[in-house]
N, C-alpha and C positions, 0 to 999 in steps of 0.2 A: 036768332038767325044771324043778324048784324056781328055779333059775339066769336060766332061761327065761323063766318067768313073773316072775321080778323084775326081771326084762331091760325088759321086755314096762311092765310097772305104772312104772316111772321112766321110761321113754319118755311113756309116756300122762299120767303126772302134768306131766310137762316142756310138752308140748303145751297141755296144762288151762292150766297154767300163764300160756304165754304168750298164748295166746287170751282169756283171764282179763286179762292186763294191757293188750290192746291192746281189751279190750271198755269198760277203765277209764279206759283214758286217750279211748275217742270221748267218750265223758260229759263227760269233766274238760274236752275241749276246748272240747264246744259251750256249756257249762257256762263257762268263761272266757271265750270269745267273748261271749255274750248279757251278761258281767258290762262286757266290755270297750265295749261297744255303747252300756247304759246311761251309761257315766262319761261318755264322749263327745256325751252329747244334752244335759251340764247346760253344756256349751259355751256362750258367750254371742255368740260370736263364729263358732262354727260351726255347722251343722246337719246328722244323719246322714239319708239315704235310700235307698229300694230295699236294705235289707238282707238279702241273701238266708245262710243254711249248710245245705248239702248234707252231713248225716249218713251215711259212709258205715262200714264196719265197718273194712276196713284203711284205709281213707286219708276224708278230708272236704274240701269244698270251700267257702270263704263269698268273701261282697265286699259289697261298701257303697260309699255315695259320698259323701264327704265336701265338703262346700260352702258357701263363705263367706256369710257372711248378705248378705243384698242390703243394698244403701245406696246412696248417692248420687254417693259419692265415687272410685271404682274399677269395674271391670269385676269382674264376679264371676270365682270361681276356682272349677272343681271339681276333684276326685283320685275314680278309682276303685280301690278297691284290693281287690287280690285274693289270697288264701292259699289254700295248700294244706296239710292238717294228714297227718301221718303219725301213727297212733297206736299205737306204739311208744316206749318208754323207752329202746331202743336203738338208735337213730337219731341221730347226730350232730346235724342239722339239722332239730326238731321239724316246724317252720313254715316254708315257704318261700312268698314273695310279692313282689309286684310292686307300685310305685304310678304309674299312669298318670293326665296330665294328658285332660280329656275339653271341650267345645265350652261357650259360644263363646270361651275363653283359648286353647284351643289354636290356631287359627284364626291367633290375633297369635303366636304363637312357634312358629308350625310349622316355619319354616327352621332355627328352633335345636335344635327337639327331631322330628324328623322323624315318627319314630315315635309320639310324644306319654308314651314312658317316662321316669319323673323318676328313678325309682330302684329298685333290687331289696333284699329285704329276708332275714335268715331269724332265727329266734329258736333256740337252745338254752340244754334245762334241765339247773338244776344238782338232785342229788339233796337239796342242802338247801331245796329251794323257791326258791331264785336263780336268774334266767335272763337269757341275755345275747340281744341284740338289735344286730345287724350291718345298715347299710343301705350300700348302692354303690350313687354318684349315677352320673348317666348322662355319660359325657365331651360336653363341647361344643368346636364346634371350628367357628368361623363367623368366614370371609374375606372381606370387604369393601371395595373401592377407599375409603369414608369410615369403614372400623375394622374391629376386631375384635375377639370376644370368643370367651375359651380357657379349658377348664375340665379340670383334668388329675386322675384318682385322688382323687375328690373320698368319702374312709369317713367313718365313723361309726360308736361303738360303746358299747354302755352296758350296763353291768351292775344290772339292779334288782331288788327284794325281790317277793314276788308281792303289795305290797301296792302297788306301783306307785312306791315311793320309788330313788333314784339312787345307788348305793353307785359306783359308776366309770363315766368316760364319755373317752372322748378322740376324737379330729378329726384327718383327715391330710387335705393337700392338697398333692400335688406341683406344681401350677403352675395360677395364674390372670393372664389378663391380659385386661384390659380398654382400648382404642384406640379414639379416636372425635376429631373434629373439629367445637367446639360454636362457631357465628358470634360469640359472646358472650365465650366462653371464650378462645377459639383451640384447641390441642391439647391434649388429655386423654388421659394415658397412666399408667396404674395395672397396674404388674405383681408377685406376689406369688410366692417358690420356697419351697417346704420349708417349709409352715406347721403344726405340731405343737401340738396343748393335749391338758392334760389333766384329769379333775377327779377325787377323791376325799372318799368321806364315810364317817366310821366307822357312824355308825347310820341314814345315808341319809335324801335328802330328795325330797320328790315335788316332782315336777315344778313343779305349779301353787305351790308356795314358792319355786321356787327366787329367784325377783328380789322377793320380802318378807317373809322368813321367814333370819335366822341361823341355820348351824350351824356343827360345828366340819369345816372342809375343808380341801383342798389343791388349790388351781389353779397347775397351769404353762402355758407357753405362749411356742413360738419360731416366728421365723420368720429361714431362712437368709439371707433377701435381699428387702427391697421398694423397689420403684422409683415415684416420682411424680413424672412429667415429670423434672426436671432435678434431684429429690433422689433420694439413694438411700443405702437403711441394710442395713447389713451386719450379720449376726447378733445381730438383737435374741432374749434371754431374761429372760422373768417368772416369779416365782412370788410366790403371794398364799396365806397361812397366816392363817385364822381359827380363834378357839377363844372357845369361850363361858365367861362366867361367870353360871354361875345359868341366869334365864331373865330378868335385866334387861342385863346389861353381856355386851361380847365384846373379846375382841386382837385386832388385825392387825396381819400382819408384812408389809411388801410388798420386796422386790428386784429392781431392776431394773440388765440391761448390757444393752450398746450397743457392739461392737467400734467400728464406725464410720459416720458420717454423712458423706455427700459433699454439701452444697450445691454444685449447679451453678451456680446464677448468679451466684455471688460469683468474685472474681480468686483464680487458680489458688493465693498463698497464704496464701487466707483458707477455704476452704471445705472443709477438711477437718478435724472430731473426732474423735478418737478415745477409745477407752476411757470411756466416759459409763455412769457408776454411780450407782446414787438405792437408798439402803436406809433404810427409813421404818419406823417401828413408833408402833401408837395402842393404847394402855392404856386401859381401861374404859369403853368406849363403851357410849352407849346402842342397845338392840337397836332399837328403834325406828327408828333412822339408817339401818340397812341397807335398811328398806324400798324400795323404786323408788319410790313413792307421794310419799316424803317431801323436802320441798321448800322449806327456810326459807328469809326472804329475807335473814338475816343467820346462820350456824351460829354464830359466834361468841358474838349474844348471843343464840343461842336457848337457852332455859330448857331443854328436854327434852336439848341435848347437854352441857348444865354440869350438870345434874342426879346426873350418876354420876362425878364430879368426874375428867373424861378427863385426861390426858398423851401429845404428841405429840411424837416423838423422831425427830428428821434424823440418824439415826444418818453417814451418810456422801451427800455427792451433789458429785461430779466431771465432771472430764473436762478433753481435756487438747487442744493442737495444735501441732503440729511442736517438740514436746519441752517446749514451756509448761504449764505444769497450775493448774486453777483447783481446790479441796477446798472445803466448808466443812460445816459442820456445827451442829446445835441443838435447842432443846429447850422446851415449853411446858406449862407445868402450870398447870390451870383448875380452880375452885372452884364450888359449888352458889351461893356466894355471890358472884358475879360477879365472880371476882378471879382474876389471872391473872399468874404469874412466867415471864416469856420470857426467854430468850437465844438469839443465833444470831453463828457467824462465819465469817466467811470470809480465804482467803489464797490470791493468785495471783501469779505469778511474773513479769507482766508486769501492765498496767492489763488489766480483765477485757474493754473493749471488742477488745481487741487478738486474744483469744484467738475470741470469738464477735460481732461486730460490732454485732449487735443490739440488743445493752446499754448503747451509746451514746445509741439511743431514750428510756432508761427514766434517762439521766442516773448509771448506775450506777458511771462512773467517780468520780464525784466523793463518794462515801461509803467509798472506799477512800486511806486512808492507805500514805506508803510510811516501811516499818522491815525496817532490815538487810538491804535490796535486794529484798525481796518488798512486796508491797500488801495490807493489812490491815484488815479490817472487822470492828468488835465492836458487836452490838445487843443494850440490855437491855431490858425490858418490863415493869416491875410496876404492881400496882395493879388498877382499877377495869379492869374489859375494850372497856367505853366509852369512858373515856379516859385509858389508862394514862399513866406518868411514864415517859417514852422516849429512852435515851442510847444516842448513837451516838458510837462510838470517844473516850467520856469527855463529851461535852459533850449539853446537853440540848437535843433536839429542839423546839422554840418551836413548838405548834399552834393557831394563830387559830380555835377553835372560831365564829365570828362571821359568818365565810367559809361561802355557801352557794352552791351550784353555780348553782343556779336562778336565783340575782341576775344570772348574767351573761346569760340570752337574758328576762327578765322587762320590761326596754326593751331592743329589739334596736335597730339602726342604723336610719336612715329608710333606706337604699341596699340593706336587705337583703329581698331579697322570695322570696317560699314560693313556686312553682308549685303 
C-alpha cells in the first residue's frame, strides 16, 4: 500500500510539475514577446501595428505588422508575422512562425511570391538562456522570355544571448541566378552556386552594432562558383579575424583565394588566373575606423587613423597564368606624427601586363625592372605622409608638387562644349 501511495505522489508531483513549467514558460513568453515588441517601436525606420498575443495555457498565439515608414522614395513594404508559442521546455522548436509579405508590395511581386510567404521561421532555447533562431526563405523560381530570377535553399541561422546580442550566425544558398535584358546594358546575367558565410563572436554583439561598433570576431565566407556575364570565378574563400585592443585600437587579419578567374572577353590565352591569394593584416587601428559612419576624404592623413600609430602588412598577394606567377609583398608603419616608413615589392616572371593585361592601363610595366630573368619592383616611402621621399627600384621619384589637377579644365579649349 505504502508502495502505492508513493507510486501515486511521484506521479502527481511529476504532473505539478510539468503543468508548473508550462504555466511558466506562457508568462516568460508573453512576457518576451511584449519586451520583443517594445525594442522594435524604437525602430526609426520601421513601425509596429495591429499587435495582437493570444495567451493560451498549452500553446499562444501573437502577429504584428511590421512596416516601412512612409517616404517619398519607395513603395512602402509591409511583413505580417505570425508565431505560435508552445510552452514547454521540451519542445525542440519553442516558436514556430511564418513572415508573410501583405498589400500594396505584394501586388508588384505577386508572380514571384504567389502565395505572398517570404519566409518560415522557428526559435529554440538553450537551457543557458541562448537561443537559436532558423529562418527558410521561400524558393523562387520565375521564367521569363526577357529573364529570370532563381532562388535556391536560401537558410539562415543565428545563435543570440537573450539580451539580443550575436554569438553565431551563418547563410547557405544553393543557387541564385538572376537574367534580364537591360536596352542600355545589353545582357545581364549574375549567377551565384554554393554560397556559405559565417560569423562568430566570443561575447556577442547586437545587432544594431553590428556595422559601428568593433568586436573581437570571425567571419568566413565562400562561394563555389559566380558567374557575371562573361566572367566567372571558381571558388572564391574569405576569412576576416578581428580582435580588439582596449576599447580604442583593434587587428585585422583578412585572407583571401581565388582558385580561378575566367575573363571571357579576353583571347582564349589571356583570360585565365589562377591561384589569386591576398593575405593582409592591419595592427592597431582606431576603433572608430570601423564604424559604417565613417568616411574621410583622405585615411591616410586622417588624424583619428594615425592617432593609434597603425601598421599595414601585404603579408602575400599573388596569382599566377598558364605557369607565369606574379608575388609581391609589403609593409607600412604610420606614426601619430604624420610619418610614415613604407616598403613594398614585387616579382613576376614575365612583364606583369603579360600575365593580367590590364596593367598596361596603369603603365605598370614600366616600374618593373628585369634581374636574373624575372621583373622586379622595389618601393620605399619614408617621411612626411604628405609628402614622402619615394624610391623606386633605387632611384628617386621626382614629384612636381606645383602640378594641380584643376589647372588642366580651369581654361578648357574654345572647341569643347558642356551640353
Amino acid at each position: 500500500m505504502k508502495k502505492i501511495i508513493a507510486a501515486v505522489c511521484i506521479v502527481a508531483f511529476v504532473v505539478l510539475a510539468y503543468l508548473g513549467q508550462v504555466f511558466y514558460m506562457g508568462n516568460l513568453h508573453e512576457k518576451n514577446f511584449n519586451d520583443f515588441v517594445q525594442k522594435l517601436q524604437t525602430w526609426k525606420y520601421a513601425k509596429i501595428e495591429d499587435v495582437v498575443f493570444e495567451k493560451g495555457f498549452f500553446n499562444s498565439k501573437a502577429s504584428f505588422k511590421l512596416a516601412s515608414q512612409e517616404n517619398d522614395f519607395m513603395v512602402n513594404v509591409a511583413f505580417l508575422i505570425t508565431a505560435d508559442f508552445k510552452n514547454s521546455i521540451f519542445t525542440q522548436d519553442v516558436i514556430e512562425g511564418q513572415i508573410n509579405l501583405t498589400e500594396p508590395f505584394l501586388s508588384l511581386v505577386g508572380d514571384i511570391l504567389p502565395n505572398g510567404s517570404v519566409a518560415r521561421f522557428s526559435v529554440n532555447s538553450h537551457l543557458n538562456s541562448d537561443f537559436d533562431i532558423k529562418f527558410i526563405f521561400s524558393d523562387i523560381d520565375v521564367q521569363r522570355a526577357e529573364g529570370t530570377l532563381l532562388l535556391k535553399n536560401f537558410v539562415l541561422n543565428f545563435t543570440m544571448t537573450n539580451q539580443g546580442s550575436i554569438l553565431f550566425s551563418d547563410m547557405n544558398i544553393d543557387e541564385f541566378r538572376f537574367e534580364d535584358f537591360n536596352p542600355f546594358m545589353g545582357r545581364v546575367s549574375v549567377k551565384l552556386e554554393k554560397v556559405y558565410s559565417d560569423f562568430s563572436s566570443k561575447e556577442g554583439i547586437n545587432l544594431k552594432d553590428y556595422l559601428s561598433k568593433v568586436s573581437d570576431s570571425q567571419t568566413k565566407f565562400s562561394i563555389y562558383r559566380l558567374s557575371m556575364n562573361d566572367v566567372v570565378l571558381d571558388e572564391l574563400n574569405l576569412e576576416d579575424i578581428v580582435q580588439t585592443e582596449g576599447n580604442v585600437s583593434f587587428n585585422e587579419s583578412v585572407k583571401l583565394y581565388i582558385k580561378e578567374v575566367n575573363l571571357g572577353q579576353l583571347s582564349p590565352d589571356q583570360r585565365t588566373l589562377q591561384d589569386i591569394k591576398l593575405d593582409f593584416v592591419a595592427q592597431s587601428l582606431n576603433q572608430v575606423l570601423y564604424s559604417f559612419d565613417y568616411d574621410p576624404v583622405d585615411i591616410l592623413e586622417d588624424k583619428l587613423f594615425l592617432s593609434t600609430n597603425p601598421k599595414l602588412k601585404l603579408q602575400d598577394f599573388s596569382f599566377s597564368r598558364a605557369g607565369a606567377k606574379f608575388s609581391s609583398k609589403g609593409e607600412a608603419n604610420f606614426s601619430a606624427d604624420e610619418e610614415v616608413n613604407a616598403n613594398f615589392s614585387a616579382k613576376s616572371d614575365v612583364l606583369p601586363s603579360q600575365i593580367l593585361p590590364i596593367l598596361a592601363l596603369f603603365g605598370a610595366d614600366e616600374l618593373f625592372e628585369k634581374k636574373d630573368d624575372i621583373y622586379v619592383l622595389d618601393l620605399n616611402a619614408t617621411g612626411s605622409v604628405k609628402k614622402p621621399t619615394t624610391m623606386i627600384n633605387g632611384t628617386l621619384l621626382e614629384i612636381d608638387d606645383t602640378y594641380e589637377l584643376q589647372d588642366e579644365f580651369s581654361n578648357p579649349p574654345s572647341d569643347l562644349i558642356l551640353d
